[in-house]
C-alpha positions in Angstrom: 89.3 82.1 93.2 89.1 85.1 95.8 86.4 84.7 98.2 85.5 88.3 97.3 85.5 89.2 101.2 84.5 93.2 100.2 81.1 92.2 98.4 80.2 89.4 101.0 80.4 91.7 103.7 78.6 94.7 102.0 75.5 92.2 100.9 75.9 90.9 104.3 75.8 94.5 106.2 76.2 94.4 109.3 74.5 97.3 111.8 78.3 98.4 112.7 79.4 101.5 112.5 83.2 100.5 112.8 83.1 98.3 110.0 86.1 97.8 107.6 87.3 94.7 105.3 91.1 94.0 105.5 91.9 91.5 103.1 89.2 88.7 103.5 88.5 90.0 107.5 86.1 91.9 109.1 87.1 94.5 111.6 84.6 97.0 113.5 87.0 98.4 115.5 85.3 101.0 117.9 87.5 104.1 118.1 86.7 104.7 122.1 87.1 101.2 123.3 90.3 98.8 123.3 87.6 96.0 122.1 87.2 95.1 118.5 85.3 92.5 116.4 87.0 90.0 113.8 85.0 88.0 111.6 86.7 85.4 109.1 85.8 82.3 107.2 85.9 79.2 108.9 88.0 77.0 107.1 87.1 73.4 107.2 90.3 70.1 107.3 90.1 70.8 103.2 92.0 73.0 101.8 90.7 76.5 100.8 87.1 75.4 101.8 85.3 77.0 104.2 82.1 76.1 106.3 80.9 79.2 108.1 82.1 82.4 109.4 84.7 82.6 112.6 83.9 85.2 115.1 86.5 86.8 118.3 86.2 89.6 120.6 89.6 90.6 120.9 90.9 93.4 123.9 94.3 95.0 123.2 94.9 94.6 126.6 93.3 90.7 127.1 93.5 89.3 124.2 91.2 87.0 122.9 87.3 87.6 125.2 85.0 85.5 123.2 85.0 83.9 120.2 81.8 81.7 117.7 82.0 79.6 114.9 78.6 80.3 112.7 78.5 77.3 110.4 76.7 78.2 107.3 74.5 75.0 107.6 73.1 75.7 110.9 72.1 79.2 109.6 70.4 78.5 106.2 72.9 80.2 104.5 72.9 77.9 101.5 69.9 75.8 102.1 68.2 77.0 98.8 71.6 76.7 96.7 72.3 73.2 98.1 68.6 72.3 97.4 69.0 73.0 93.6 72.2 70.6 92.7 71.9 67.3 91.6 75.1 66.6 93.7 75.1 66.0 97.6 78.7 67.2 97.6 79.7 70.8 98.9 76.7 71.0 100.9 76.6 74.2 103.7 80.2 74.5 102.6 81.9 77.2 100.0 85.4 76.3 98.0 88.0 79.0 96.6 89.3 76.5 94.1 88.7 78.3 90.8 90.7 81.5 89.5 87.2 82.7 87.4 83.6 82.8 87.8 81.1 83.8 90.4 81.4 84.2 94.0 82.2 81.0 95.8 79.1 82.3 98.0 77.1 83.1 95.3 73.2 82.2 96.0 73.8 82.7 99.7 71.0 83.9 102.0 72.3 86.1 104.6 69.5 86.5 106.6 70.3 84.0 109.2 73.7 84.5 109.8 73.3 88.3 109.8 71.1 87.7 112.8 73.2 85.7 114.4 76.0 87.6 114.6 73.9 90.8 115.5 72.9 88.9 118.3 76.5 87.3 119.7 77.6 91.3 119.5 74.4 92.7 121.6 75.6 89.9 124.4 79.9 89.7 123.9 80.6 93.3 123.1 77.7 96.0 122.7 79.9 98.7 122.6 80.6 97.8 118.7 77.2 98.5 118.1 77.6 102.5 119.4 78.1 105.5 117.0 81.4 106.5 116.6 82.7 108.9 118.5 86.4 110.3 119.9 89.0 108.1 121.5 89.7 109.0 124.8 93.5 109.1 125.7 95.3 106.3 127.1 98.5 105.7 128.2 100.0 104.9 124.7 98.0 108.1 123.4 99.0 110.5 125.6 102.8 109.9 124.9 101.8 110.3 121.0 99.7 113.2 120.8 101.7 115.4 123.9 105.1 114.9 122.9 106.7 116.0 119.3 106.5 112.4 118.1 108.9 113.0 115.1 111.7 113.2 117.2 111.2 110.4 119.6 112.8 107.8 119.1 110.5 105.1 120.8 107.6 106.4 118.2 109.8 106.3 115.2 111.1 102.6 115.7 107.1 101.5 116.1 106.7 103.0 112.8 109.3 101.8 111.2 107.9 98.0 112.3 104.8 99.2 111.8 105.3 99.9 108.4 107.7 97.0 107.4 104.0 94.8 108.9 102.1 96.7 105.7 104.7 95.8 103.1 104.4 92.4 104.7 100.6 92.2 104.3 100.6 93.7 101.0 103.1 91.5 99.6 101.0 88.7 101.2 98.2 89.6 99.6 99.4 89.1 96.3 99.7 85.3 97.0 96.0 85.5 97.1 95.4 87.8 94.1 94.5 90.8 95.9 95.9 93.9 94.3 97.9 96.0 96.8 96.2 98.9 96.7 93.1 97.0 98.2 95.3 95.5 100.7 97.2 99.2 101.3 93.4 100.4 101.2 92.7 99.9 105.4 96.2 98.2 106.7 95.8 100.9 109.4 93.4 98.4 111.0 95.6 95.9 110.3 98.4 97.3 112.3 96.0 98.2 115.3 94.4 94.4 115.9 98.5 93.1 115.2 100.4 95.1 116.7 97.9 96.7 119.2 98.8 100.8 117.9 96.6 103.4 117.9 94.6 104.0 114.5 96.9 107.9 113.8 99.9 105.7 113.6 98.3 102.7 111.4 97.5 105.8 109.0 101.2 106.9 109.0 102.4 103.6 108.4 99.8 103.1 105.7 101.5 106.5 104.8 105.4 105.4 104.7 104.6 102.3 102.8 103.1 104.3 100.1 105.8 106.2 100.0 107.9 103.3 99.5 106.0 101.4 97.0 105.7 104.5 94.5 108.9 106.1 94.9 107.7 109.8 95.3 106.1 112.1 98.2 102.4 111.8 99.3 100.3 114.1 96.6 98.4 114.5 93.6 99.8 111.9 92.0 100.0 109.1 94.7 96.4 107.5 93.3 97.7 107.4 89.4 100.6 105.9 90.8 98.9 103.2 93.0 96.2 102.6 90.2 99.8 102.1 87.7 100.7 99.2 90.1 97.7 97.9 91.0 97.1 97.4 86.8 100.2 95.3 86.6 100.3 91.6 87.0 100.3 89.7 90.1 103.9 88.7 90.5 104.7 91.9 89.0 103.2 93.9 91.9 105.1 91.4 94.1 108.6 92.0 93.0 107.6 95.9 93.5 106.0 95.4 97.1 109.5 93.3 97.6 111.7 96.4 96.2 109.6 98.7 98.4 110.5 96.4 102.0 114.0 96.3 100.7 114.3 99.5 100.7 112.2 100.3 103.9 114.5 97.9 106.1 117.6 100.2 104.6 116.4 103.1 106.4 116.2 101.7 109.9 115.5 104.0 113.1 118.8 104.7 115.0 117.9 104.6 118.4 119.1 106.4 121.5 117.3 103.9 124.2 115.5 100.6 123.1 111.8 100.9 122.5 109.3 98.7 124.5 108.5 95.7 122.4 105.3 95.9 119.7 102.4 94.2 121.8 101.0 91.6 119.4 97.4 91.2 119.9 96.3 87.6 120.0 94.3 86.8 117.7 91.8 83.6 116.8 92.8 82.2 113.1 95.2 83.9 110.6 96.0 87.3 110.1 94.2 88.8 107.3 95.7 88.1 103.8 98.7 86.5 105.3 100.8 83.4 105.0 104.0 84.2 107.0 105.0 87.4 108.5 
């Protein structure tokens, strides 16, 4: 069963204003800091059951700042739900066992672990909680936005990896029964907590694999085309995701001087939706 990451973290709404679901993640990302949130499930020694929610400050620069595992039993999450079964199994826990049905988290009170993680920001990283507002260059920025990026080489190449990482994810995805355009939906913030790029190129790579998954130029007809795919069955969105990468890695970047390596932020648990990449 999915764990239906989107509707748990819209009941649970958070006071973010950077907020985004990636798969079954959490991102805030704020767009004038190099800090961002990541909250996951915490997934217990038993397969595809999880216990609470995983929490990390992670610095592009630092990596990993802070991290907290909120278990849901410590929180109240499910004290009521428990309290109604017959059965002392599954307590304070949730399972993704099942392909039908509700929520795994259905009957969950949010209350406590809402406050909880409202109050780990406030302390770890109170920037997240500050309206949005314009990034500020760095040093990775400035080359992008004061150079003609489309003939650069350096930019191209990051792109291009960039961009093979979202075919990646989305193919990934499908393992877990998540249609690609949800995936495809925010991978930009996917590429900036991997790979550590600014949120302009996650969009562009976003972009290309598009491109590459429908066949034709950004337009009009790009949403029928994704909503086309995204109707199909599971492994039949696979093979296409697969076709698209195939064809992606065919049109690799010549370069004229090698490219700084991709900085891969480290992260806490799993990337989102993944199992190898």
């Amino acid at each position: 069963m999915p764990l239906y990451a989107q509707e748990f973290f819209d009941r649970l709404d958070l006071p973010l204003p950077f907020g985004t679901v990636v798969g079954d993640v959490y991102y805030a990302n704020p767009t004038d800091s190099s800090i961002r949130l990541r909250i996951e499930f915490a997934r217990t020694i038993m397969d595809r059951q999880y216990d609470g929610l995983r929490l990390a400050v992670i610095d592009a620069e630092r990596g990993t700042l802070d991290t907290a595992h909120l278990r849901f039993s410590e929180h109240g999450t499910f004290t009521r739900r428990d309290a109604e079964r017959r059965s002392g199994d599954g307590r304070g826990v949730i399972r993704d066992w099942h392909q039908d049905g509700l929520p795994p988290w259905a009957g969950a009170d949010l209350t406590g672990l809402r406050s909880a993680i409202v109050t780990f920001v406030q302390v770890s990283c109170p920037v997240l909680t500050a309206p949005r507002s314009f990034a500020g260059p760095g040093p990775w920025t400035d080359r992008w936005h004061s150079t003609l990026w489309a003939t650069d080489t350096v930019v191209l190449t990051r792109l291009h990896e960039a961009t093979q990482a979202v075919l990646d994810l989305a193919e990934s995805g499908t393992h877990d029964d998540l249609p690609v355009t949800q995936t495809l939906c925010n991978a930009r913030y996917y590429v900036m907590d991997v790979l550590g790029l600014p949120l302009d190129q996650g969009m562009l790579a976003e972009a290309a694999a598009v491109t590459q998954l429908t066949g034709r130029r950004l337009g009009p007809d790009t949403g029928e085309a994704l909503e086309h795919i995204a109707s199909l069955p599971m492994d039949r969105q696979r093979s296409l995701v697969q076709a698209a990468s195939r064809r992606h890695a065919a049109t690799s970047t010549p370069l004229r001087a090698s490219p700084p390596p991709l900085r891969a932020v480290r992260a806490s648990g799993p990337t989102p939706a993944a199992r190898t990449h």
